[in-house]
C-alpha positions in Angstrom: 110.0 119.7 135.8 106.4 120.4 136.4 106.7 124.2 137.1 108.8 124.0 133.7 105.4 122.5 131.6 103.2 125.1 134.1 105.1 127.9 132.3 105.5 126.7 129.2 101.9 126.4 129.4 101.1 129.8 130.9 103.5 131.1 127.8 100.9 129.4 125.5 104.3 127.6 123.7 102.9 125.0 121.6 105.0 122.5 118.5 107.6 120.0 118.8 111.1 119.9 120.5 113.8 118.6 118.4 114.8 115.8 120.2 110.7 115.0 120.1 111.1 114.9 116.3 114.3 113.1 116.6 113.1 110.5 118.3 110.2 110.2 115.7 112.2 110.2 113.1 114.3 107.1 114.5 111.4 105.1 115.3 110.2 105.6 111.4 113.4 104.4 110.2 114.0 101.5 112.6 110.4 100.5 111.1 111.6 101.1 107.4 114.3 98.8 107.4 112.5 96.2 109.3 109.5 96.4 106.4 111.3 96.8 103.3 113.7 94.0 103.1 110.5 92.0 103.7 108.2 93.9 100.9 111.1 92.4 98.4 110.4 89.6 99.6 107.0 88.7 99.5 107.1 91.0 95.7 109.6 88.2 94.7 107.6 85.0 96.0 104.6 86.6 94.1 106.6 87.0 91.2 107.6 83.1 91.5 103.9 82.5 92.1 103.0 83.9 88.8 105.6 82.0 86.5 104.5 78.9 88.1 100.6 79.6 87.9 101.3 80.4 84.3 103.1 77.6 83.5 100.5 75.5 84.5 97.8 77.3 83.0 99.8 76.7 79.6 100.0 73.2 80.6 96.2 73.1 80.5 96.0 74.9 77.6 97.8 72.6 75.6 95.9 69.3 76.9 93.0 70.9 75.5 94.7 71.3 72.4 95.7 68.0 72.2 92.0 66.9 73.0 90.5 68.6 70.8 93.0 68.0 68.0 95.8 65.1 68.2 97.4 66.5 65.3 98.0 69.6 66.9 101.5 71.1 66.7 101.8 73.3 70.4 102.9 77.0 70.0 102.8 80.3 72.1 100.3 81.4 69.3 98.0 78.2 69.5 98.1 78.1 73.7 96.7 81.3 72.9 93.7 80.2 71.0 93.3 77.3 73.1 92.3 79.9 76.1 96.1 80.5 78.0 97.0 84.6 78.6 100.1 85.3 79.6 100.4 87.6 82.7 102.2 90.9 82.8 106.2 90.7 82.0 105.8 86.9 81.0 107.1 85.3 77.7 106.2 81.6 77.0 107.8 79.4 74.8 107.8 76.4 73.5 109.7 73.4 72.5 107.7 71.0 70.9 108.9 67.6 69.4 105.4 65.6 69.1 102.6 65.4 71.3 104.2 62.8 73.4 107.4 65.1 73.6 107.3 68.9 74.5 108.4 71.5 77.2 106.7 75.1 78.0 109.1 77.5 79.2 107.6 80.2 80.8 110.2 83.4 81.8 109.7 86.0 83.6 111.4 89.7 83.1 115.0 89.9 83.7 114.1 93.2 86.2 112.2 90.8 88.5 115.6 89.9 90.3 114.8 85.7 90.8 117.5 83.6 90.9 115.7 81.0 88.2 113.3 83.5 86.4 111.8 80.1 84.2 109.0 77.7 84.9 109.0 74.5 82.9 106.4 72.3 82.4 106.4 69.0 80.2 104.0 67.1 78.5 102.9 65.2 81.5 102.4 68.0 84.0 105.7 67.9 85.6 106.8 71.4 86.6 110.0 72.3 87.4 109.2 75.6 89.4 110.9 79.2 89.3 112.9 79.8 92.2 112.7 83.6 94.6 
């Protein structure tokens, strides 16, 4: 085995052999499908982590509506004013009875793949968190 490397070294034979670049190759993949399954994953949870910040970010937009108005009828338009921005691929709505008696849905894109793509939030701060 040595006197083999001695002349390949004497032969000035440099590069790879194939089963060298096999083995490489196998090692990559085995790595790939350990680290991708888990990538969705965490891109999911942060996905659920941004339905349920936003909901409550419209949550606080609203009590500042009501504070500063009690007459105030709650919209996606009026959160706006109020100082809530929606994040990236997020729609809120909102179904609003009195001030006493409303919900804010907050959904996410269809493409994100969660199995509850809404956050709700009533009017007393409960939320009823998006699921991965």
């Amino acid at each position: 085995m040595i006197r083999k490397l001695r002349q390949r070294k004497a032969r000035n034979e440099k590069g790879f052999t194939l089963i060298e670049l096999m083995i490489v190759v196998a090692i990559i993949g085995i790595l790939a499908a350990i680290a991708i399954p888990n990538f969705l994953s965490y891109r999911k949870r942060g996905y659920v982590a941004t339905l349920n910040s936003d909901a409550k970010n419209a949550y606080t937009a609203s009590a500042a509506m009501i504070v500063d108005n009690s007459a105030a009828t709650i919209t996606p338009a009026g959160l706006a004013l109020a100082g809530y921005t929606a994040s990236a691929g997020v729609t809120p709505t909102v179904v609003f009875t009195s001030i006493s008696d409303y919900v804010i849905t907050i959904t996410g894109t269809v493409g994100w793949g969660l199995t509850k793509g809404t956050a709700e939030i009533n009017q007393a701060g409960t939320l009823i968190p998006a699921t991965p």
